[in-house]
Each structure stands twice: as structure tokens, then as C-alpha cells.
C-alpha positions as CSV (number, residue, x, y, z in Angstrom):
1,X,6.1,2.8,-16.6
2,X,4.1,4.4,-14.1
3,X,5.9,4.9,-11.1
4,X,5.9,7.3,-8.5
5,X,6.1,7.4,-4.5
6,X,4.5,8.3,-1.0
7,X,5.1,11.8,-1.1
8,X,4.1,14.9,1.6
9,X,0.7,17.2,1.8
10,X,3.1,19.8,4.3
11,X,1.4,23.1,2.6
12,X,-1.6,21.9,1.7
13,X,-2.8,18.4,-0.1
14,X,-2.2,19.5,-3.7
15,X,1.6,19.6,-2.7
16,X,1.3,16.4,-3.3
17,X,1.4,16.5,-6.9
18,X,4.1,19.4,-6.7
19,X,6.6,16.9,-5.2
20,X,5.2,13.7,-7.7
21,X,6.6,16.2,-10.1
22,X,9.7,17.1,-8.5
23,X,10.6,13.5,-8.2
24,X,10.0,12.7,-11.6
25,X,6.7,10.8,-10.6
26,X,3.3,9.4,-12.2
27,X,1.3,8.3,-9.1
28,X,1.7,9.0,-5.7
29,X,0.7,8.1,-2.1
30,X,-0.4,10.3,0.8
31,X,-1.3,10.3,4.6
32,X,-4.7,12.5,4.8
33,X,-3.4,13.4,8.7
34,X,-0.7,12.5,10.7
35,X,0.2,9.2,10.7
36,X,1.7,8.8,14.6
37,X,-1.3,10.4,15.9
38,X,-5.1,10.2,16.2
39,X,-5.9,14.1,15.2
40,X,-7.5,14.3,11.7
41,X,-7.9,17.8,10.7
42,X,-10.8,19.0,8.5
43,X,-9.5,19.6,4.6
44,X,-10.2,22.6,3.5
45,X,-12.7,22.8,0.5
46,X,-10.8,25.1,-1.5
47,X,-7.6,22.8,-1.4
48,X,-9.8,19.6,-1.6
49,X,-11.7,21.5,-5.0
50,X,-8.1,22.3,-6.9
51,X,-6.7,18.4,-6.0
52,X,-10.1,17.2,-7.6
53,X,-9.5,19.3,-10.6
54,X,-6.4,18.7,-10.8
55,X,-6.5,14.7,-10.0
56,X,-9.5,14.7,-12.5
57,X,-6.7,15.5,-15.4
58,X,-5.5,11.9,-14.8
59,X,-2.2,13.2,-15.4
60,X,-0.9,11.9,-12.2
61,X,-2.8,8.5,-11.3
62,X,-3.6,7.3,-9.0
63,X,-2.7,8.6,-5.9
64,X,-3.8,6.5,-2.5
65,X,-4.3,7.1,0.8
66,X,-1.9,5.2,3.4
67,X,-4.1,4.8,6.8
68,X,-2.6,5.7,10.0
69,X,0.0,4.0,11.5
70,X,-1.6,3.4,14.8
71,X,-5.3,2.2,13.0
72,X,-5.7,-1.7,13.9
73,X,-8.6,-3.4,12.6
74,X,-7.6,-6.9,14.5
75,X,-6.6,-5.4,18.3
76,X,-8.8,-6.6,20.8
77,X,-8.2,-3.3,23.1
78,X,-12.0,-1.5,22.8
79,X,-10.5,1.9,23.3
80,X,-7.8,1.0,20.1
81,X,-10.5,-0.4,18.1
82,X,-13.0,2.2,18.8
83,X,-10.4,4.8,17.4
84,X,-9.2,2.6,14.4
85,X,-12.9,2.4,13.0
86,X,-13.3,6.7,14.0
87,X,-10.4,7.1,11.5
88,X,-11.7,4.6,9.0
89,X,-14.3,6.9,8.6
90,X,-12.8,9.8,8.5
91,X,-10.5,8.5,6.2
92,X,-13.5,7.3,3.9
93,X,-14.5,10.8,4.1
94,X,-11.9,12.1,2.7
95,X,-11.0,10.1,-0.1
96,X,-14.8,11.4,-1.2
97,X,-14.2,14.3,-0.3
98,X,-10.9,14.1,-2.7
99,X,-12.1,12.5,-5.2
100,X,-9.6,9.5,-4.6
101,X,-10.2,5.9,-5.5
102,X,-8.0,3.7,-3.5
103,X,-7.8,3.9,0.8
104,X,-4.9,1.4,1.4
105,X,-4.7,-0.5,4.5
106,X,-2.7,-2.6,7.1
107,X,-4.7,-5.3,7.8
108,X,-4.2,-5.5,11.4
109,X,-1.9,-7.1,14.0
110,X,-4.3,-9.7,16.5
111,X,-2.0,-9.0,19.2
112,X,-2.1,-12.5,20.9
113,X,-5.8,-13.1,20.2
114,X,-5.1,-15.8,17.5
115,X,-5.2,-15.6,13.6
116,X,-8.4,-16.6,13.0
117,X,-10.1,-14.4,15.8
118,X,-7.8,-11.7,14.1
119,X,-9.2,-12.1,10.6
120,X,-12.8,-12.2,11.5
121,X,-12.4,-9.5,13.6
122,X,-11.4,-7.5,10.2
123,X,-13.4,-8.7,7.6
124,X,-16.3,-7.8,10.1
125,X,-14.8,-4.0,10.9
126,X,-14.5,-3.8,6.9
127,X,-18.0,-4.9,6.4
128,X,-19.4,-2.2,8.8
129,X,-18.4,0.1,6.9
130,X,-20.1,-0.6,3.5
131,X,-22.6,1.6,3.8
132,X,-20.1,4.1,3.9
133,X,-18.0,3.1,1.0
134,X,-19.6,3.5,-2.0
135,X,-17.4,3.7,-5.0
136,X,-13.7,3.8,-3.2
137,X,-12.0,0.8,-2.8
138,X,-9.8,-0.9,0.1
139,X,-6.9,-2.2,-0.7
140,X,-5.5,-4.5,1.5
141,X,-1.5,-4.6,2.1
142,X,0.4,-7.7,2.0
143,X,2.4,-7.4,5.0
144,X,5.9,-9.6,6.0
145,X,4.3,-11.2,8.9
146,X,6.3,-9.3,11.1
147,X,5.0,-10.4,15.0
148,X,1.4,-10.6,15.1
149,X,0.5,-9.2,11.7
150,X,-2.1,-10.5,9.3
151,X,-2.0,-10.5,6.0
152,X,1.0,-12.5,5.8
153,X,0.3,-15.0,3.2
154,X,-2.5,-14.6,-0.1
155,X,-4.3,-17.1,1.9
156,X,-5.4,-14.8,4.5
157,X,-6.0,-11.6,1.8
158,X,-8.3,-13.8,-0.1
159,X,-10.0,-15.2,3.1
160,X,-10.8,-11.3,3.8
161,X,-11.6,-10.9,0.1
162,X,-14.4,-14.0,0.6
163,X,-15.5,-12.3,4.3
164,X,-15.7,-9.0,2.9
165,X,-19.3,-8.4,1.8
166,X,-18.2,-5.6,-1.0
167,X,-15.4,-5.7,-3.3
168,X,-11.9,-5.1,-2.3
169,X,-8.2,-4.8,-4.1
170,X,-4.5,-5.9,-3.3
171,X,-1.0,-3.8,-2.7
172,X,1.9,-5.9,-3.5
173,X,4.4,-5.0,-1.0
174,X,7.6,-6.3,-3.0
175,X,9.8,-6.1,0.9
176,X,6.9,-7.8,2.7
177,X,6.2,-10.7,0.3
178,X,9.5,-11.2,0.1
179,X,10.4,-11.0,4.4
180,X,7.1,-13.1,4.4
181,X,8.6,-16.1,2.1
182,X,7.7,-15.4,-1.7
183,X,10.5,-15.6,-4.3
184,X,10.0,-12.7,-6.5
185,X,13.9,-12.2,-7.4
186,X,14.5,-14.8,-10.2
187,X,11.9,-15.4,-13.1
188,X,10.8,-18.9,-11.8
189,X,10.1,-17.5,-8.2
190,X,8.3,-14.6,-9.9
191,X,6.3,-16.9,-12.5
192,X,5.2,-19.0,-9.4
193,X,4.4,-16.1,-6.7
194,X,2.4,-14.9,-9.7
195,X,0.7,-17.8,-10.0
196,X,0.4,-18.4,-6.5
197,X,-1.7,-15.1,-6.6
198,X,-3.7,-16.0,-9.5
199,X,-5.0,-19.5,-7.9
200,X,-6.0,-17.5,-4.5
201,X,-7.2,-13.6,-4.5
202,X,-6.3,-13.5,-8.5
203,X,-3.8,-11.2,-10.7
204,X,-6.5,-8.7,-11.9
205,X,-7.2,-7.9,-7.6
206,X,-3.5,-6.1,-7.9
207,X,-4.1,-2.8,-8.3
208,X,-1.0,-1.6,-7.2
209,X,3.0,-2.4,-6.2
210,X,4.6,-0.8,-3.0
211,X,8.3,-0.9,-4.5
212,X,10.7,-1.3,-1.6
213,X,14.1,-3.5,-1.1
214,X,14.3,-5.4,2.1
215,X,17.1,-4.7,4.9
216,X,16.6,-8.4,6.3
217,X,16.8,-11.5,4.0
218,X,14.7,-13.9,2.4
219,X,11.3,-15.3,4.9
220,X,13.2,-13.4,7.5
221,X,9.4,-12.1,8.5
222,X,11.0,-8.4,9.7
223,X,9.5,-5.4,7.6
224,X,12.3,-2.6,7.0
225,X,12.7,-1.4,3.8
226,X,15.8,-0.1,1.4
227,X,16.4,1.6,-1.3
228,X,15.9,-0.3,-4.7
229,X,18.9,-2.5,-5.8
230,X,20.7,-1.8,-2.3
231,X,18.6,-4.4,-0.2
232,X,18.6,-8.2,0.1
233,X,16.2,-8.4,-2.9
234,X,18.9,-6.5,-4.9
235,X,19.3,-5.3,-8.6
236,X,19.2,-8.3,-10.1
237,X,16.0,-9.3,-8.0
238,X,14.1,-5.7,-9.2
239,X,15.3,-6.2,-12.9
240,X,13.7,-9.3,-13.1
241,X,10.4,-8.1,-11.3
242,X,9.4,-4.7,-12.8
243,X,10.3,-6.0,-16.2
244,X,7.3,-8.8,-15.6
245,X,4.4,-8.3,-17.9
246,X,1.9,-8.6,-15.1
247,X,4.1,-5.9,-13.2
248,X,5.2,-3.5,-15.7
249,X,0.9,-2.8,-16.3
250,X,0.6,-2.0,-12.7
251,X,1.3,1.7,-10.5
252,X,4.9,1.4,-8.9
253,X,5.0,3.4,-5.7
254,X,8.0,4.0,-3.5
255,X,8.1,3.8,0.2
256,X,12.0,3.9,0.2
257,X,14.0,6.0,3.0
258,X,14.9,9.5,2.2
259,X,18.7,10.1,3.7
260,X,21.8,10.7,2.4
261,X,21.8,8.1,0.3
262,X,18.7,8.4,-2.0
263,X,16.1,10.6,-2.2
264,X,12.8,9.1,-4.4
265,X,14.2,10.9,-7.4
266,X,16.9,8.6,-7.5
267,X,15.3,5.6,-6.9
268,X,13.0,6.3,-9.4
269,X,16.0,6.6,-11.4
270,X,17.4,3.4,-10.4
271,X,13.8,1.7,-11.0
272,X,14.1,3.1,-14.7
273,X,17.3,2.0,-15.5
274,X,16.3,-1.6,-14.8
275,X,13.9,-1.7,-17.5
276,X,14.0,-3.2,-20.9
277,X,12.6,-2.1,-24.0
């Protein structure tokens, strides 16, 4: 199984694979800046040279790159937009700059401007920046649906993925497809999801699993996440999914809560323990 979680860069990017360590990790996530704010301070070369020697080893793989929290591809506010594509870029330049593969986004929130509007305001944003993106690859959240959010339903992804004039990937967000109305707790429900995904953006788009419980229950549409087993999707629910053939191939990556409850060593613990031979 390779599993691992989002995980600092305090002290320097290759921290990153310190703590992967620590936690008892195989892959990893990262914010290249702060994530609540629009400053993205240069990398240094010397840090960004030992991450790309080290990342080379493939010995922890792969590690994305989360975009900023306040980035929104869909808002129709020209001074919000105007910084969301700014840190696209910069964000592009640093995953070369890295050496990483995989940028993972947020699709974007339309904010009252409509789905539709929403979406093609994306897919064009996205296509913009081909020039720009090479051999590093978006991968587009699914999200719970949560107010105005795209990216709701494999529907829209794969609208995106048709829009999109380069080739992009999926993040299976186990808390938002299941707030956003897709049975992945019980075999059947996983068999169809599954299926659902085939027959729309397709299994071999899934490059990677954001492994989270939910705090709110089934097609609730709210996005809060909990630590694996102690959620509405529960034990049972996480047995069924990580020990899915399709899933078991794919990078597990924890965005659970870090309190006095669990830390990501434990609920990489509790991932483990689920899994059959």
C-alpha cells in the first residue's frame, strides 16, 4: 500500500519527506506557499536541487502540490481571478522547478454566476495555461458540492477533461464523493461509483485518493473531514474501499485533522489495519 499524507515544508521543502518518514509514509502532499495568503516566496535552488535528488530516488512517490486555498478558477471578481491565474503560474513554476509531476486543484466555486458559465470559465483558465504546462499534470479534485463548488459530480470533471485542450488527471476525494452523493461504503456502492467513473472521465484518469472520513452524512453536500474509521463513512465503509482492486493500486493521501485525537501516524495506522492480505 502506498499511503502517506499532506505534510509541512516549515524548514525548508525537503522537510517534507522528513515528516513522510516520521509518519510512516510513501507519498505525500505539500503547499509550495501559504495557503491563506497570496505571497509565494522564491524556493531556493539549493533546497529545490536536494528535493529533486532526493524525489528522483522514487522512494517516496509521488508527492503533489495542493494549490492555494483562496485560488478560484470559476469567480467572476477580475481582481480574484487575476490573482488565481498569477499563482497558477507560479505554482507551475514550481512543480518544474521541483521536479514534481502532479499540481492538484480545486476546481472553483462560480459564486452565483451559474454552473455552466462556471465550468467554461475553467476549462478556459486551464487551457491558457498550456503553453506553460509541459509535462506536469492537473489533477482535478472531486469536491462535495459544498455551496457553489464545481466539480461535484464526474459529469462535470469529465466535461473539463473534454474542454481542456491538454491532458488532465483525477483526485478521488473519498469525504467529498461521499457528502456529494456516491456510495463508496459497501461493495455494491463501490462496484457502481467505480463504474460510474469508468463510463464518464474513466478509472485509468485516477491518479490519486485524498483519504478522509466525513463529519456530515451521506449527500449531505458539506466538506469537513475526520479521521479514518471515526467519520460517517466509518470502518466498515474504509475496509471495504482501500481493499478495492482499483483502489489498493492507487497513492492514499491523508488530509485528516491533527489534534488530540490522531495524528497522520495513526491514521495511517488505522488505514493499515483495514487491509486484507
Amino acid at each position: 500500500m502506498n499511503i502517506g499524507a499532506h505534510v509541512s515544508i516549515k524548514g525548508g521543502v525537503t522537510h517534507a519527506f522528513d515528516e513522510i518518514r516520521e509518519i510512516g509514509g510513501t507519498c505525500g502532499q505539500i503547499f509550495t506557499h501559504s495557503p491563506r495568503g497570496w505571497r509565494f516566496p522564491e524556493i531556493d535552488k539549493e533546497e529545490a536541487s536536494r528535493f529533486r535528488e532526493t524525489y528522483g530516488k522514487k522512494e517516496i512517490w509521488p508527492v503533489l502540490i495542493h494549490e492555494s486555498y483562496l485560488t478560484n478558477l470559476a469567480t467572476p471578481r477580475e481582481d480574484i481571478y487575476k490573482k488565481s491565474m498569477e499563482t497558477m503560474e507560479k505554482e507551475i513554476a514550481a512543480a518544474r522547478t521541483l521536479g514534481i509531476e502532479y499540481i492538484k486543484i480545486h476546481p472553483g466555486s462560480h459564486l452565483g454566476q451559474g454552473e455552466e458559465k462556471g465550468l467554461m470559465q475553467i476549462a478556459n483558465s486551464l487551457n491558457s495555461l498550456e503553453p506553460e504546462i509541459d509535462d506536469i499534470i492537473i489533477l482535478l479534485e472531486t469536491t462535495a458540492g459544498k455551496g457553489t463548488d464545481l466539480g461535484y459530480t464526474f459529469e462535470q470533471l469529465q466535461y473539463l477533461r473534454d474542454t481542456i485542450t491538454y491532458e488532465t488527471g483525477v483526485c478521488l476525494d473519498t469525504c467529498h464523493v461521499f457528502a456529494a452523493g456516491y456510495d463508496i461504503t459497501t461493495k455494491e456502492g463501490l462496484d457502481r461509483t467505480l463504474n460510474q467513473i469508468d463510463n464518464t472521465i474513466g478509472i485509468s484518469t485516477l491518479k490519486a485518493v485524498q483519504l478522509n472520513d466525513s463529519k456530515h452524512p451521506f449527500n449531505s453536500r458539506k466538506d469537513e473531514h475526520a479521521h479514518i474509521g471515526l467519520g460517517e463513512i466509518g470502518k466498515e465503509g474504509f475496509r471495504v474501499f482501500v481493499n478495492h482492486p482499483v483502489i489498493r493500486d492507487l497513492p492514499l493521501i491523508l488530509e485528516t485533522p491533527v489534534d488530540e485525537t490522531r495524528g497522520h501516524r495513526e491514521n495511517i495506522e488505522a488505514v493499515r489495519a483495514l487491509v486484507t492480505p
